[in-house]
Structure formats: C-alpha cells, structure tokens
C-alpha positions in Angstrom: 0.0 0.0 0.0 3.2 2.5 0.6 4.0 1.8 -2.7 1.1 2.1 -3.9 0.2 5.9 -1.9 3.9 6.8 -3.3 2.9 6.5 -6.9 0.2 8.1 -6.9 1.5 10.8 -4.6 4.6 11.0 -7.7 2.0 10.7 -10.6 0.6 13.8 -9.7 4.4 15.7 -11.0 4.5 14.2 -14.4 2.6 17.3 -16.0 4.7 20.0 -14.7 5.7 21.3 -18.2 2.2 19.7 -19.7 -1.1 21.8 -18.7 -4.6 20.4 -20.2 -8.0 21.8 -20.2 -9.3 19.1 -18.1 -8.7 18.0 -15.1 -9.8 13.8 -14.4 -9.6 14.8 -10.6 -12.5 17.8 -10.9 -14.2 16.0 -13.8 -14.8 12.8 -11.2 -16.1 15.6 -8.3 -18.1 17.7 -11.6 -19.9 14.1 -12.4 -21.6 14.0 -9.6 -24.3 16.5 -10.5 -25.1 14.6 -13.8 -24.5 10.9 -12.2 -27.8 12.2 -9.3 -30.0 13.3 -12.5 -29.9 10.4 -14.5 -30.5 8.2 -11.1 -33.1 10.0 -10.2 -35.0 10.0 -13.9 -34.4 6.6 -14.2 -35.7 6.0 -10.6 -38.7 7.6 -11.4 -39.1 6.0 -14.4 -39.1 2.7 -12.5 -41.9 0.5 -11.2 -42.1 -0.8 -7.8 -42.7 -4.3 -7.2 -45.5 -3.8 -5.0 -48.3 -0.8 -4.1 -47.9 1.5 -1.2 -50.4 3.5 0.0 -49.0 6.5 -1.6 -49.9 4.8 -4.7 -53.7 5.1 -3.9 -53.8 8.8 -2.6 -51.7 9.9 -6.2 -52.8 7.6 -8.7 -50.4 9.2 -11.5 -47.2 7.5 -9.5 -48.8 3.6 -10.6 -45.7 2.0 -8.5 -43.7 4.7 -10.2 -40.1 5.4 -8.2 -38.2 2.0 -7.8 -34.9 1.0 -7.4 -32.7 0.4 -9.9 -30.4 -2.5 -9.5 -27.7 -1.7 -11.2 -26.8 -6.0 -11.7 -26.9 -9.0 -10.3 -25.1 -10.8 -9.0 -26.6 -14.3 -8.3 -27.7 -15.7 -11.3 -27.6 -12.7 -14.5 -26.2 -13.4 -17.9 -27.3 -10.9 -20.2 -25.3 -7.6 -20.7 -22.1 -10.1 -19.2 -19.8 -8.1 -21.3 -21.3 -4.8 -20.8 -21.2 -4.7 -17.1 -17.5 -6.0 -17.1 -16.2 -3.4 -19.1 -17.9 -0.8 -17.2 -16.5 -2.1 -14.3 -12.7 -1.5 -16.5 -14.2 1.9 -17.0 -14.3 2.2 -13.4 -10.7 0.7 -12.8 -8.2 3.3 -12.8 -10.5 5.7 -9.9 -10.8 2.5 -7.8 -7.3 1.9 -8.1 -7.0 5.7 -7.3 -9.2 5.1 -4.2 -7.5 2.3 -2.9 -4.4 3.9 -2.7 -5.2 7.0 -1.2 -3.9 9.0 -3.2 -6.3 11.8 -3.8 -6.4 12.4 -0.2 -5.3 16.2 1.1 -1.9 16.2 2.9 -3.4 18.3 6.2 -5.7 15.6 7.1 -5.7 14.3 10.3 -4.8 10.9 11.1 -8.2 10.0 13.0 -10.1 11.6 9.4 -8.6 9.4 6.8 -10.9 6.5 7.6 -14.1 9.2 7.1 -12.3 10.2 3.8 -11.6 7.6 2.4 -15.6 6.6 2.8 -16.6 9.5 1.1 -14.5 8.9 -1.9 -15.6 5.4 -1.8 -18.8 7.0 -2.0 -17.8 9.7 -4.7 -16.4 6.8 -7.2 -19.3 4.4 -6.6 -22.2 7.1 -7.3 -20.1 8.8 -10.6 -20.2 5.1 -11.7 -23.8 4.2 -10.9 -24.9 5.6 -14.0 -23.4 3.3 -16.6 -24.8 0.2 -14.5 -28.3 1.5 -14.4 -28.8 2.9 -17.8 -27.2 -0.8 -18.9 -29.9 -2.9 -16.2 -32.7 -0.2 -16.6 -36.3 -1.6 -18.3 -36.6 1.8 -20.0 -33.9 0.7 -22.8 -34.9 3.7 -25.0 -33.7 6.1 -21.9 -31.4 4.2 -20.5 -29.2 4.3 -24.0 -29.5 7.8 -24.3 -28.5 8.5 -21.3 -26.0 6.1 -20.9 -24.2 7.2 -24.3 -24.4 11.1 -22.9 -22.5 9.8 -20.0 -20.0 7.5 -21.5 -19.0 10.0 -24.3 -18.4 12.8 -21.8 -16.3 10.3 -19.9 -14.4 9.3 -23.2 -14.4 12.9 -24.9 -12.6 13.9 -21.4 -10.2 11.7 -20.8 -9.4 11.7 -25.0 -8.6 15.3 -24.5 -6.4 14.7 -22.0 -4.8 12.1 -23.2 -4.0 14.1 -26.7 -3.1 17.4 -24.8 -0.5 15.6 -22.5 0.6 12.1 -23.8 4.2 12.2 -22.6 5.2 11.9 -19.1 8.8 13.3 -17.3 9.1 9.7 -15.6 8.0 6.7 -17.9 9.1 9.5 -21.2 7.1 9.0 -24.5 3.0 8.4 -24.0 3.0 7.8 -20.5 -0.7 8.5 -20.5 -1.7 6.4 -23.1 0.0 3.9 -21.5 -2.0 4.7 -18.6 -5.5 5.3 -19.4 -5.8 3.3 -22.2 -7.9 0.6 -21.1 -10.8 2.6 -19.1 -10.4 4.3 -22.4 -11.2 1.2 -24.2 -14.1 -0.1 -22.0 -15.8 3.6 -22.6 -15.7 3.2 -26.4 -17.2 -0.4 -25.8 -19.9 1.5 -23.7 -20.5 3.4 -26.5 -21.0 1.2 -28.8 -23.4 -1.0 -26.4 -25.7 1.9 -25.8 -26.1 2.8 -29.5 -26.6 -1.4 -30.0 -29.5 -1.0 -27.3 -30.9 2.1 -29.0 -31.2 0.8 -32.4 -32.6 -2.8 -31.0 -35.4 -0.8 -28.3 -36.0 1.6 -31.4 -36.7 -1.7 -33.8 -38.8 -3.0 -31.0 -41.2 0.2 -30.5 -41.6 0.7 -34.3 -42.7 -3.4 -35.0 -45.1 -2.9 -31.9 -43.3 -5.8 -29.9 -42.6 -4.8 -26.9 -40.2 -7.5 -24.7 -42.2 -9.5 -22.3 -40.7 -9.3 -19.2 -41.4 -12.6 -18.0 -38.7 -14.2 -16.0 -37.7 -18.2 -16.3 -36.1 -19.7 -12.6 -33.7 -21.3 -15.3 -31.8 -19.9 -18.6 -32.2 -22.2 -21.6 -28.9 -22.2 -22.0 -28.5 -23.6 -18.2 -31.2 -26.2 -19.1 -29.4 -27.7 -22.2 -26.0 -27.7 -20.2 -27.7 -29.8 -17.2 -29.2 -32.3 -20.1 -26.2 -32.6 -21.4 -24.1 -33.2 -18.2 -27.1 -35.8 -17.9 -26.6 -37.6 -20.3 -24.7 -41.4 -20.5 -21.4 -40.5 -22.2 -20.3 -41.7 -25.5 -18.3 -45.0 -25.6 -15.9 -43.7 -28.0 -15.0 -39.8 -26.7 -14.5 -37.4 -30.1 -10.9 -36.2 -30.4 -9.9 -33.2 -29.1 -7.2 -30.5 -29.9 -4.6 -29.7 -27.6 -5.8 -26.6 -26.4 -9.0 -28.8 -25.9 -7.6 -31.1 -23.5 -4.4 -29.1 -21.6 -6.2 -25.6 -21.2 -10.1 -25.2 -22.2 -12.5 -27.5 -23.5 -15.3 -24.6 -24.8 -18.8 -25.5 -24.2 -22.0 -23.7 -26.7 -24.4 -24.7 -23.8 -22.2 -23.4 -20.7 -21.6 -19.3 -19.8 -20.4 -18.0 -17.3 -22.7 -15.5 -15.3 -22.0 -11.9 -15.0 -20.5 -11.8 -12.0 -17.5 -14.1 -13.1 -16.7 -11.9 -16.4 -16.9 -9.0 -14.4 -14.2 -10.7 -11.6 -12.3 -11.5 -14.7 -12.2 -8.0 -16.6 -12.0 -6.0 -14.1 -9.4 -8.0 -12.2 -6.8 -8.4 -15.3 -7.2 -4.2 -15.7 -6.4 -3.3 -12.2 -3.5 -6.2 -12.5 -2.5 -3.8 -15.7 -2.3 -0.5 -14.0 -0.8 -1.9 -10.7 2.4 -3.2 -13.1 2.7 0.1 -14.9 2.1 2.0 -11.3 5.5 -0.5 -10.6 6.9 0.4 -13.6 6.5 4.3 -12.5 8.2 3.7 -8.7 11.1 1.7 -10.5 11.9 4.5 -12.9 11.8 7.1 -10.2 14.4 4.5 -7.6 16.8 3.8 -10.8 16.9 7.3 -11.9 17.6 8.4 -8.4 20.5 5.8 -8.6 22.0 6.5 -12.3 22.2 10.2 -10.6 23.9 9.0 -7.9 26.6 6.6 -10.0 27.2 9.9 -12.2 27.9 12.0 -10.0 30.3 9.0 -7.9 31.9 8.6 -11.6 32.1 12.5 -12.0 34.5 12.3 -8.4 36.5 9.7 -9.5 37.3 11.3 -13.2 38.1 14.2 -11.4 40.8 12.4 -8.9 39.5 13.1 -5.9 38.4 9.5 -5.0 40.3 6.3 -3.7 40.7 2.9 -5.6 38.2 1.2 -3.2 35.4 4.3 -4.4 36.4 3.6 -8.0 35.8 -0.1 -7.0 32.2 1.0 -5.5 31.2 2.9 -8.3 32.3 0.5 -11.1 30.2 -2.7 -8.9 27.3 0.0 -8.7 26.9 0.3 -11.8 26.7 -3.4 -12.5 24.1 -4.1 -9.6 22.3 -1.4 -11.3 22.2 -3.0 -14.7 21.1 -6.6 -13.2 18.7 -4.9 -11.5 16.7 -3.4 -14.4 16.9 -6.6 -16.1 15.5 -8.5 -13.0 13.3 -6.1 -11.8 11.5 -6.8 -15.5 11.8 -10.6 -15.7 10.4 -10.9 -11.9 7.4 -8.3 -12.6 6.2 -9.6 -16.1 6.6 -12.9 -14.8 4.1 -12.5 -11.8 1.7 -10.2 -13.7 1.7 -13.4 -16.4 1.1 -15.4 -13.1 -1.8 -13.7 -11.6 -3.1 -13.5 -14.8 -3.1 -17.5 -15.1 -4.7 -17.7 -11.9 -7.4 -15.8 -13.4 -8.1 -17.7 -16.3 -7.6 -21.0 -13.4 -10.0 -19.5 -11.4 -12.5 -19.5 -14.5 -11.6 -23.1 -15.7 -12.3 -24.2 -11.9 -15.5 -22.5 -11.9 -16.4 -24.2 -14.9 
C-alpha cells in the first residue's frame, strides 16, 4: 500500500511542463451532479414491485419510483460483457481510491478513515450511471442516457490524453500507456448503448414490446444440465490440444455476470498496478543512475580512492542486473496472476 500511496503521490508531478483543459480529478467531483440526475430519472421511471399506499392517494405514480439494481449478481447473464467493461471503466479511480492517493496532505490521522468513505462514495455514485442505464427496463432512456455519459467520460479523458501524452518519468506516452484501457471499455460503452438504442427503437416501431417474463432457469442452463445428464459416448470425439491441456469450450455453458466482471476488471487493475511499478522503479533507478554519475564524475576528477572507483564500477553493474531483474520478476508474476485468473474461471467451470 506504501507503494502504492507513493505512486500516486509522484503521478501527480509528471505534467509539470504539460497543462490540459481538463482536469480527471474535478471531472470525477463535476460528475456528480449529472451521475444524481440520471439516477433520479431513471428511478422515477421505475416501477415498484408492489403498491404503497402512496400509490392510492396519487394515482399518477402507478408503482412509479423504484430501485434500480444496477446488476446482479446471483444468477444474471445478459449484458455479461457490458457490465464488465464498465466495471474497466471504473478501474483506474478504484485503483486511485485504494491507494489514497487523492487524499489532502493536512488531514488528520483519525479523518482518513471518514475520507476515504466518502470517496468510496464519490467513485461508486459517478459510476452508478453506466450500470443502471445498462440494467434499466426503459432501454430507449437508459441508451441515451447512458451514451451522454459515457461520451463525456471518453471525450474527457481523449482530450487529455491528446493534450498531454508524454510523461517526465516513464518518457514518451505515458498516458496512453495509462489510461488506455478505461479508455477502451468507454468506447465499448458506447457502442453498447447505440446497439441498445437501435434494438429498443426496432422493437417500438414493430409494436413488440419484450415481455418481461422471467424463467427460474436460462435455456442455455437447461441444455448444459441435459447434457451433463446424459450417459457418455463410448468412443470420446478427439480433441485438440488446447482442448484437452487448457479449455474445453462449451456452446451450452456461460459463465454468469459476475465471473466476467471478476475476470475484466481483475486483469485491468493487475495492468495499472504493473505500470504504477513500472513508474516507482523508474523514479528509484533514476535516483541511482544520478547517484553513480555523479560517484563517476568524483572519480574522473581524482579526488576519489581505488576502493570508491571499485564502489562505483560494482554500482553500476548491480544497477544493470537490476533493471533486467526487476523486469523478468514483474512480467513474470503479472503473467502469473493473470493465469490464476483464467484457473479460477476453468475451476469455476
């Protein structure tokens, strides 16, 4: 977590001699505003499961101002994809929030646990949105609204991106390197929304509206148990290699949404942790190369014993089997945790 609080802390410097005309940090706080309105339409929009007695004293509401649930997750499998990318869309301010990192410097020790809450609460609300517009009934709405939100987002953080892509630390497009994948699930938002509008437009013109029946099982989950069911074949078909070492793929098997989400969001925050690494590394080793310079600077001048020469000449090769072990070891768990995701899936399965 120190680590973690020093990058961030460090990340802040890298646009000393780069000023945009956005700022991510009072873009999340500006959200707010339009993150409570579309809530609070779709809320209204939103039927209740049951009747109140408010119902009956104003019979315009007609179970009008429900909850949205922005997913579940105990047994949904449509809009998998959707909902997992717009938790990626989400990763790089939960990373932020986990590491403290946009909290002041004068605050006291006893308030950082309050803090820290209302960001939680900050990050979670300014996210709401693209959840509920994907799980609302109202798809015409919910699309509109949704694609208002997520193009801000991407038109936002595209400006800033193109305004300042270098960083003084990492060097050439330090910020692409950065916020390209929220980037990525944003324009994958986008493109979901304008799917949904098109489909709930086709739907209202042909006068058949979606029937919003639901089934205790998916038929999907049905032909999977039949099949499991089933004697098995005396002769088994053959199967590839990839078939039999790594992942035998299923047509009647998904996995639900809460698994893909794990899954996406998981291998995105892996992503930003390495390059946040990355960052801390380049800041320690430059730190060092200065100090070997100016060590070799003292010797060239002959001011310096043999046994400093000595130091200097075995600090430079410590530093050079450094960088190329500090890279082996870090690609080499990232690769690792990523595995165990993918395990995790294939165990689940």
């Amino acid at each position: 977590m120190g680590v973690m609080k020093v990058s961030f802390e460090t990340w802040s410097l890298k646009n000393e001699t780069c000023r945009s005309s956005v700022d991510l940090d009072l873009m999340l706080h500006y959200s707010l505003l339009p993150s409570a309105v579309i809530i609070l339409l779709l809320s209204c929009l939103e039927k209740r499961a049951r009747r109140r007695s408010v119902d009956e004293k104003c019979p315009l509401l007609d179970r009008r101002g429900g909850v949205i649930v922005p997913l579940d997750f105990v047994g949904a499998f449509s809009n998998r994809w959707s909902l997992g990318f717009a938790f990626g869309a989400t990763a790089d301010k939960v990373m932020v929030m986990f590491s403290e990192g946009y909290i002041p410097l004068h605050v006291p020790t006893w308030a950082k646990a309050f803090v820290v809450l209302i960001g939680a609460l900050e990050v979670g609300l300014s996210s709401y949105p693209f959840f509920a517009c994907l799980s609302t009934h109202f798809q015409i709405t919910g699309a509109i609204l949704g694609f208002l939100y997520s193009g801000t987002w991407f038109a936002v953080t595209l400006v800033y991106i193109v305004q300042c892509p270098h960083g003084q630390v990492i060097g050439e497009y330090e910020n692409v390197v950065f916020y390209w994948p929220p980037l990525l699930c944003l324009a994958f938002l986008l493109g979901k929304f304008a799917h949904m509008f098109v489909s709930a437009l086709q739907v209202r013109t042909q006068q058949d509206l979606p029937s919003e029946k639901t089934s205790f099982l998916e038929v999907h989950q049905a032909h999977y148990v039949q099949q499991l069911m089933r004697k098995p074949p005396l002769q088994q078909p053959q199967k590839s290699w990839i078939q039999r070492n790594i992942y035998d793929w299923d047509p009647h098997f998904r996995f639900p949404t809460r698994m893909i989400s794990t899954a996406v969001f998981t291998i995105i925050c892996l992503y930003i942790f390495v390059v946040f690494e990355f960052y801390v590394y380049k800041l320690v080793s430059g730190a060092l190369e200065t100090l070997a310079k100016n060590f070799e600077a003292l010797v060239a001048s002959g001011n310096a014993s043999e046994a400093t020469a000595s130091s200097v000449q075995h600090m430079n090769e410590i530093l050079d089997v450094t960088e190329g072990v500090w890279l082996f070891t870090t690609y080499t768990a990232y690769l690792t945790c990523i595995s165990y995701v993918f395990h995790i899936l294939v165990c689940y399965r």
